[in-house]
N, C-alpha and C positions, 0 to 999 in steps of 0.2 A: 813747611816744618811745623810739628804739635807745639801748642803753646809750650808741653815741657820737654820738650826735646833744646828746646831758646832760653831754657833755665828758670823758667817759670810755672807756674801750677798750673792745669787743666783746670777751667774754669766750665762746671758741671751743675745741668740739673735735673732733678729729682721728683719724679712724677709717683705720686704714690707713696711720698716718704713716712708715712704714718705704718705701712705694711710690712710684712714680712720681708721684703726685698727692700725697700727702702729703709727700712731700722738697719739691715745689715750694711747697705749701703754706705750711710756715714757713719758706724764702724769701722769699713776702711775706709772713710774720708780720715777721719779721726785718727788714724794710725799712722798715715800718709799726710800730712799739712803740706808736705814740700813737692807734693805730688799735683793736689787736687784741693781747690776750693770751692764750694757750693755757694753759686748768686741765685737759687729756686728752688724752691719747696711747691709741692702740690699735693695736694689732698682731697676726700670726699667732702672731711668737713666735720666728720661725726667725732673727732677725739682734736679740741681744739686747743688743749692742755699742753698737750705731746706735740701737735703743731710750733706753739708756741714756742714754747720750751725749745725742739730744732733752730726753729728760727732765730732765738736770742742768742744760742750758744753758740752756732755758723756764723753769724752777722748775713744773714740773705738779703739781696735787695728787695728780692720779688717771692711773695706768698700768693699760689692760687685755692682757692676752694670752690668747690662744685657745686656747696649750697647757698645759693643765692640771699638767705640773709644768717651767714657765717660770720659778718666782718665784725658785728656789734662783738657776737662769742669770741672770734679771735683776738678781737683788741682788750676785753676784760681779761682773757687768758694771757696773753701777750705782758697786759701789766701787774695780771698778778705773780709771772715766773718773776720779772725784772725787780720787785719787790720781793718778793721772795731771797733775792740773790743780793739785794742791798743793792742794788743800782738808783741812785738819781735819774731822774728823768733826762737830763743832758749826757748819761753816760752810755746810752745806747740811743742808737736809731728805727724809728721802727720803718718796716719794710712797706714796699707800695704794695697791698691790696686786691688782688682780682677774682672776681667771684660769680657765679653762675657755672651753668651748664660748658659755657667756651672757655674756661678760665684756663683750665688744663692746656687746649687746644694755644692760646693766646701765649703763655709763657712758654711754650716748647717751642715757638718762634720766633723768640728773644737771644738775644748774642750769648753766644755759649762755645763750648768744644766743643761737649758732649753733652747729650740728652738721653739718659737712662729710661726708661720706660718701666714702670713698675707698678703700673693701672690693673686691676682683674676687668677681663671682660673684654666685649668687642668697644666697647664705649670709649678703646684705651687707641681707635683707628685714626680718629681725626688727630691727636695729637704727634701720634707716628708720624703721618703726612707732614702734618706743620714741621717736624723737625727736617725732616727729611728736605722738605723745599725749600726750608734756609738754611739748607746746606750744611747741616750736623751731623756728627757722628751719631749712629743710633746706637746706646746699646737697651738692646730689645730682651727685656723681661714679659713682656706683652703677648704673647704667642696671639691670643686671641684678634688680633688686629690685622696679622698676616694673614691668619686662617680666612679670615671673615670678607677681606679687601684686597686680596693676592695680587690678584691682576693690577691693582693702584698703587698699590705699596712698589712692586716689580718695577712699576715705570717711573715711581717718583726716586726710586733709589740707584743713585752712581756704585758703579762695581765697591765692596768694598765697606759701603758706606753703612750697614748693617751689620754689627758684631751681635751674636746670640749671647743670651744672660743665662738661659736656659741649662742645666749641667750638662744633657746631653748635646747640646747641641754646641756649647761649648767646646767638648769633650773633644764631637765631629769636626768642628772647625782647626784643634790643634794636631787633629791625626791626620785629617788633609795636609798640613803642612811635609806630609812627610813623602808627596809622591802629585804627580801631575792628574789634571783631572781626566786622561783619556788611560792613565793604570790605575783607575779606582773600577774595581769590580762591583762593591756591594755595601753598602751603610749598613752595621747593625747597632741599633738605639736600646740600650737594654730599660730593663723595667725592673722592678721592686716586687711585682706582684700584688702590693698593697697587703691591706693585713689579712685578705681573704686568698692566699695564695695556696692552689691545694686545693679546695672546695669544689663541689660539685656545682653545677646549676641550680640543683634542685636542694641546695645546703645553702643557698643565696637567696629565698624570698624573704626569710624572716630577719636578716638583716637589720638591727637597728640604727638612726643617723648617730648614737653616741660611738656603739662598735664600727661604721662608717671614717670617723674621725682619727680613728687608733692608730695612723699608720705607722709602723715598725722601724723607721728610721727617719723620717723628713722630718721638719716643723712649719706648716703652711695652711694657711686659710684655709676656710670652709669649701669654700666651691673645688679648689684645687686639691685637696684632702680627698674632698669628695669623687671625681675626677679620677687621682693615683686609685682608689679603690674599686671603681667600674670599667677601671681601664680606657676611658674616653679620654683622658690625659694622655695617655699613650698613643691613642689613635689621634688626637691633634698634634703630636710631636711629631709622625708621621709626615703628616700633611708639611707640618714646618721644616722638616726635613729637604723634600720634596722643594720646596720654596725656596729654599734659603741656597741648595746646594747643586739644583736643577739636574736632581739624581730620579730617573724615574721611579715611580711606586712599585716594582716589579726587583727592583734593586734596593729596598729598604727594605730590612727585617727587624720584628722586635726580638730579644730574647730576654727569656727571665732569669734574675739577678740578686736574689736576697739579700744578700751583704751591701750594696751599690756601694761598692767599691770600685768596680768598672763602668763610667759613664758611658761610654760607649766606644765605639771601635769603629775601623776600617779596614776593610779585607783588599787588597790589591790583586790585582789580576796573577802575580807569579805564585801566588798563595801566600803570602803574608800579611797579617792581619798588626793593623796598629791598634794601641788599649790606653786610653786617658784612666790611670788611678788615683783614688786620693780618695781620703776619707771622704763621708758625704755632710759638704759644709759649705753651702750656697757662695760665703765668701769670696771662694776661689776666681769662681766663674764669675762675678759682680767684678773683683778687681782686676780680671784679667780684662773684660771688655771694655772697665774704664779706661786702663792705660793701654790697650791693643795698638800694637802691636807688641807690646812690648811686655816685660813680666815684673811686678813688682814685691820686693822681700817680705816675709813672712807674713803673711797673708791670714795662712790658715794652717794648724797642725800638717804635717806630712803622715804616711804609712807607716807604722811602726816594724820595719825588718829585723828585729831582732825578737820579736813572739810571733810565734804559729799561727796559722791564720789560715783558714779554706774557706774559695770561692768557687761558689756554685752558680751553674747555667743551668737551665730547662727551657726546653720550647712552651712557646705561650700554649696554654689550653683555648682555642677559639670560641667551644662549646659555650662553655660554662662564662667565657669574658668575649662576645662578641663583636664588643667599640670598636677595638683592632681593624678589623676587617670590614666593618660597617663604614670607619672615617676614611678607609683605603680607598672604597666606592665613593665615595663622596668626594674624597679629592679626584680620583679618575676624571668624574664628571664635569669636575671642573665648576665655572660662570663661579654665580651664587649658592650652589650646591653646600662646600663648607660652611660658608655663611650662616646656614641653614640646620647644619649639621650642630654648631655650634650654639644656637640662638634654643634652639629647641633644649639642648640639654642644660643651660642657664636655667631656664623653667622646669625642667624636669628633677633641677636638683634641690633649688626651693621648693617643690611640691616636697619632694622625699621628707627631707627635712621640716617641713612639717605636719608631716605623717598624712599626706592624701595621695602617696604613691609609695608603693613597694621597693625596695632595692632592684631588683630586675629589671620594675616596669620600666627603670630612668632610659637603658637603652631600649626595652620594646617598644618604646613610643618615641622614640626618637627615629627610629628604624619606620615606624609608622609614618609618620610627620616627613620622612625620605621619600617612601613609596608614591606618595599623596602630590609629593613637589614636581612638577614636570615643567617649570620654567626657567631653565639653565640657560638665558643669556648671557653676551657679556658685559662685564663689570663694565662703567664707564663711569660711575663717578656714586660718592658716599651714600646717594639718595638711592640706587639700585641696591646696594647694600641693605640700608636701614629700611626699603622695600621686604627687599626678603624676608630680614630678620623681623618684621613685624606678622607676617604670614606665617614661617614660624614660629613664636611664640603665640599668638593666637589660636592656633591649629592644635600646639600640642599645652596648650590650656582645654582647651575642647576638649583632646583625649583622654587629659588627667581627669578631668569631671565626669565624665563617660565611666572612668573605671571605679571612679568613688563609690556611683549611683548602688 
């Protein structure tokens, strides 16, 4: 039985809490007290203010950060919220400390219910693991860890044991509910189209990272912004799809979605298709995975049925957004391939962003950095991973330098 199923709070934490997914996070912690209590916070390290500040306001046992000399900045930060707020030094406790490169990895295998993952990046794989092997619930904001480590994440996870934070995949998780998995015909994960939706190819080189940033409905970091816009977000939801739901690639389709108001659907073999709606407000999917199975009140505004409203579908344009189909191949392939897939375009988006690659080039040279990889073993442990992905970013540094010249 869940801790609050016994009349007590899920006791949860929080990887990433400084982020987009983690500020929303304890928003519904914040709203839910009788739900969910947070003993861990994690962070990069770079906003130690805002760390702080979490910390003093949750009463956390456990603070991690990923820069190894963070503790000095978080304990001045630490005591100047608590002074700020009038507290004596005997009226609050400060929290135990962990910091370096493991620190993430080290508290997401600490006693918990649940462990949110709300990391950007493959870096966010060893802490999935750790929760995973002490036997946590995951709820998985992290797509990049699946992508990157499939095959180890696959083995370390009990049926079950992985709830998506993802909207879509969210979305997919509540529309399964609605039929067995031998009458599911087809996943379709819709998209946004990002703010360049409609454009040509050749209406996409001059792209700047500011119009890059614009997207028309989300509110999400840079890499992920960036991502929604070249449709390589898309093509790694794919892949997570694919993971998460052991639907083949051949049975996953994207469709375009302006409004995201439909997170995504499921089509069932008799022809009926199930449709998760709801405004587009992360919330949802954050507090459904915390308390999963289960659904908790007032979460996030609902649909408003009583003004007019039209949603629209298009088929993706390949053309002109080819990530889709590129991460399709690349999950195909399997091993390390994703890995790959994904390591490459972390690099390719910092180039962008600071103007030594084109909007286009993020996936031509990622597609590049593909053609070039031909050691698709299998995954057997983190080190084949962080193999890869150094090969990868390597390679398409190379490339990005190549095209500067």
């Amino acid at each position: 039985m869940s801790a609050d199923r016994a009349g007590q709070p899920r006791d949860v934490i929080i990887l990433g809490s400084t982020g987009s997914i983690g500020l929303q996070a304890i928003d519904v912690v914040k709203r839910h007290p009788d739900r969910f209590r947070v003993t861990g916070l994690a962070s990069a390290g770079s906003d130690p203010a805002t760390l702080a500040a979490q910390a003093l306001e949750l009463g956390v046992e456990v603070v991690a950060v990923a820069r190894a000399g963070a503790a000095e900045d978080l304990l001045l930060a630490f005591y100047a919220e608590a002074q700020q707020h009038g507290y004596s030094s005997g009226e609050y406790a400060l929290p135990k400390i962990l910091t370096g490169p493991d620190a993430a990895t080290e508290l997401a295998g600490q006693q918990c219910d649940v462990v949110l993952n709300g990391i950007t990046g493959s870096i966010g794989l060893a802490p999935t693991l750790a929760a995973l092997d002490a036997g946590r619930t995951l709820a998985l904001a992290n797509k990049e860890s699946l992508i990157a480590g499939g095959p180890l994440v696959k083995a370390a996870a009990r049926p079950g044991q992985i709830v998506p934070v993802d909207s879509e995949h969210s979305a997919l998780a509540q529309c399964l509910r609605g039929g067995s998995a031998e009458e599911v015909k087809r996943l379709i994960v819709t998209a946004s189209g990002g703010p360049f939706r409609g454009r040509g190819r050749d209406e996409l080189a001059g792209v700047t990272p500011e119009q890059a940033l614009a997207h028309p409905t989300w509110d999400m970091g840079r890499v992920i912004t960036t991502n929604s816009a070249t449709l390589v977000n898309k093509g790694l939801e794919v892949i997570e799809a694919h993971l998460l739901f052991d639907v083949p690639f051949d049975a996953i389709e994207v469709v375009v979605h302006p409004q995201s108001i439909v997170h995504s659907m499921v089509e069932f073999v008799d022809g009926a298709t199930l449709a998760k709606a709801s405004p587009p407000d992360m919330r949802l999917a954050i507090g459904l995975a915390l308390s999963w199975p289960d659904r908790i009140p007032d979460v996030a505004p609902a649909c408003d049925w009583t003004t007019a409203s039209t949603w629209e579908f298009f088929p993706l344009d390949n053309h002109a957004f080819p990530a889709v189909a590129l991460a399709r191949e690349a999950g195909e392939r399997g091993g390390t391939v994703p890995a790959v897939y994904n390591a490459a375009n972390e690099e390719c988006v910092d180039a962008f962003h600071d103007h030594r690659l084109s909007f286009t080039g993020i996936v031509d040279a990622i597609a590049r950095v593909l053609d070039e990889y031909s050691e698709e073993g299998n995954v057997t442990s983190i080190e084949d991973v962080l193999a890869a992905e150094q090969w990868a970013r390597t390679r398409a540094r190379e490339i990005i330098a190549s095209e500067g010249q």
